[in-house]
N, C-alpha and C positions, 0 to 999 in steps of 0.2 A: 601296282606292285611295289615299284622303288617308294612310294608312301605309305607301306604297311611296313614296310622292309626296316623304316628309318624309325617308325615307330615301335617295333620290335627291338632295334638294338637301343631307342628312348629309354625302353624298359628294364634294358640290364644295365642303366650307369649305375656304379657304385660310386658313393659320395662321402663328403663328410658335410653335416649342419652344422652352423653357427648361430648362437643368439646375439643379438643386440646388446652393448653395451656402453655405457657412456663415453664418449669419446672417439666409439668404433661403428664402422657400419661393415658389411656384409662383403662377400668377393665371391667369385669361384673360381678353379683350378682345374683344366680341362684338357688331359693331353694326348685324346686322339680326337676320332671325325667330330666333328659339332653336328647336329639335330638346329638347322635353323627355325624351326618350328617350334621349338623351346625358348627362343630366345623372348618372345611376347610376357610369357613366364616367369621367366626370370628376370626380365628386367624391370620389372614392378618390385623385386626386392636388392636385389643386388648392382652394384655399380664399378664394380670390376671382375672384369674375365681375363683370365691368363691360359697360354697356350705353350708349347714347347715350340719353339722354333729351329735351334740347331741342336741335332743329334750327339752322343759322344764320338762319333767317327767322323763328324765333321760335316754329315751333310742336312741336307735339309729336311724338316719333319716332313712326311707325306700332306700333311692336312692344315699347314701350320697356316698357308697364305691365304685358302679359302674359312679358314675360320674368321680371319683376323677380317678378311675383307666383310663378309657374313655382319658380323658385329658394328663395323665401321658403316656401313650399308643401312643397319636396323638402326642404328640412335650413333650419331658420332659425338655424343657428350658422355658415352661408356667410356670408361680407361680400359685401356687394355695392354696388357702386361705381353713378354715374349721371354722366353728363358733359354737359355744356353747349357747344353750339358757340355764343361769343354773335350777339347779334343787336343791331348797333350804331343799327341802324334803331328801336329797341324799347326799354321799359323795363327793366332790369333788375330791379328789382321784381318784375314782372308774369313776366317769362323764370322768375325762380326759383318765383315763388306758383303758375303753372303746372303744373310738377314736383309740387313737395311738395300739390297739390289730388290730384292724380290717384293716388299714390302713399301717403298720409298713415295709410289705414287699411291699411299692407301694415309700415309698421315702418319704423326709419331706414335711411337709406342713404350711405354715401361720397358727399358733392359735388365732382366735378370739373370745374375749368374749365381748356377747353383754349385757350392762348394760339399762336394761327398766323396768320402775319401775315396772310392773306387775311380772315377774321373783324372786321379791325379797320380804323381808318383813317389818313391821315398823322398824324393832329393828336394827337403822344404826351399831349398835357395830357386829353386828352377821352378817350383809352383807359385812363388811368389812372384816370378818374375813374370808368368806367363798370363796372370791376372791382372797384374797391375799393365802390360800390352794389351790385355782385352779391352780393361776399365780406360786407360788412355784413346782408344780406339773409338770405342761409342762417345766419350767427349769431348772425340773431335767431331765427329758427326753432329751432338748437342750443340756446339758452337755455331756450329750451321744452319741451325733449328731445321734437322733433316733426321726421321728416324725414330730418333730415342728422345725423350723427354725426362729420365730419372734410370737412375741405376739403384739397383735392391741387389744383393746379396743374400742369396737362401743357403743355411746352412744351422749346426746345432753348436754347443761348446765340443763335443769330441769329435766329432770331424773334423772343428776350426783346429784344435790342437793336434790331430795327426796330419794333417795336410800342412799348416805354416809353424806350427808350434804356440808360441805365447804373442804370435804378430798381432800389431795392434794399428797398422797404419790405415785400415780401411776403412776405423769406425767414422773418419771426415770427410769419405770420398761416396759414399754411398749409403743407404739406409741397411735396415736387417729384417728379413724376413724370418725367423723365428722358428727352426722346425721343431718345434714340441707339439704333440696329438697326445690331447688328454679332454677333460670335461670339464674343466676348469676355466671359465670364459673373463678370464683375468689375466694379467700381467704378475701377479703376486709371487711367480715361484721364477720368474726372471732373476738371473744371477751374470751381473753384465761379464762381456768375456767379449774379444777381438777389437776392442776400442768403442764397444755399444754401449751407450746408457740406456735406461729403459724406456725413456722419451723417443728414441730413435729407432726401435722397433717396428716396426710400421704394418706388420703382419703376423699374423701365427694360425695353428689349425686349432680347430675348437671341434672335439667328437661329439657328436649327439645322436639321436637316436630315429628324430624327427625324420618330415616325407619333404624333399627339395621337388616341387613343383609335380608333388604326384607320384613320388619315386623314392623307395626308402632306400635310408642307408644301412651301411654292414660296418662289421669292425674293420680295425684298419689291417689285421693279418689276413682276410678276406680279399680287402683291396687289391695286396701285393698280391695275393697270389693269380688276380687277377689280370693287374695289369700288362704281359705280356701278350696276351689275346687283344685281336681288333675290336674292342668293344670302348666304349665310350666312359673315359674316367674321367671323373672328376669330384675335386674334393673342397670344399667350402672353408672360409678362411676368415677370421677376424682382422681387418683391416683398420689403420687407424685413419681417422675421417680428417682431410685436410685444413 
């Protein structure tokens, strides 16, 4: 039963595809239970999986440690990403020691912090202050070689400008994850912003239409409306190949 079960909720991920392109290869984006049955699947095309790790209230995603372990278990030459929604109520400190307690004996992983303005508050001096405590925080960990292995920032130019304003200090401290969803499986309409050149991008969403291991995708107002149900999302990403 719990194996028709997991393959019935297989069947409602809504996704996004990605194509191939020079320079890039494939990822996915996955931020509730994993389908370890899938992973055989997809790992024949894609070479990074990303999970949500800490919530915006600071605590810990329900599914975040059995995915990641899941992954690291199937092929440990997958990268795998972990994202942070912050929690402005909260320590940053404590948001990341969190993470990396729960995850420490599984191996490193991608830290991502995603910047949307709803996570944050007016007071740009106090958002900046509390990312740049986060981003110190996983770099101390990386000094360690415990945890994290790279820090990415996911975010768009009008987030980055309602949350910090015109701040630029973090295009040296961290790469950019890119949230633009459109069809355009290019870099072409990048318009550098928060200290990013286009070289430093390192990911973005590419919409398509295509079936991800047997499983179509929907648009992305679909997605959202999705997403707040226990069903299994995940959205596919143009990554840039190391």
């Amino acid at each position: 039963i719990i194996r028709i079960m997991k393959a019935l909720v297989l069947a409602l991920i809504i996704g996004y595809c990605i194509v191939s392109i020079q320079g890039y290869q494939r990822a996915l984006d996955c931020s509730e239970d994993y389908v370890f049955s899938a992973l055989s699947c997809l790992n024949r095309t894609y070479k990074t999986l990303i999970f949500c790790g800490s919530e915006s209230n600071g605590e810990l995603n329900s599914y975040f440690y059995s995915n990641v372990r899941d992954v690291k278990r199937f092929d440990e030459n997958l990268n795998v990403g972990v994202y942070f929604n912050p929690c402005l109520r909260c320590d940053p400190h404590q948001q990341v020691q969190k993470v990396c307690d729960r995850i420490a004996i599984l191996g490193e992983v991608e830290a991502i912090i995603s910047v949307q303005k709803q996570y944050f508050t007016a007071n740009q001096e106090a958002n900046k202050e509390f990312v740049r405590k986060m981003i110190n925080s996983i770099k101390g960990y990386m000094s360690q070689e415990k945890c994290f292995n790279k820090i990415v920032i996911y975010t768009d130019p009008w987030n980055w400008k309602e949350t910090f304003g015109l701040w630029e200090e973090l295009g040296l401290a961290a790469g950019l994850w890119w949230k633009n969803i459109d069809e355009d499986p290019t870099l072409d309409k990048y318009i550098p912003f928060g200290g990013w050149k286009k070289e430093q991008v390192v990911r973005k969403y590419f919409l398509n239409q295509n079936d991800v291991c047997g499983i179509s995708a929907v648009s992305y107002t679909h997605l959202r409306a999705h997403e707040t149900l226990r069903y299994l999302v995940c959205r596919l990403l143009l990554e840039k190949k190391k």
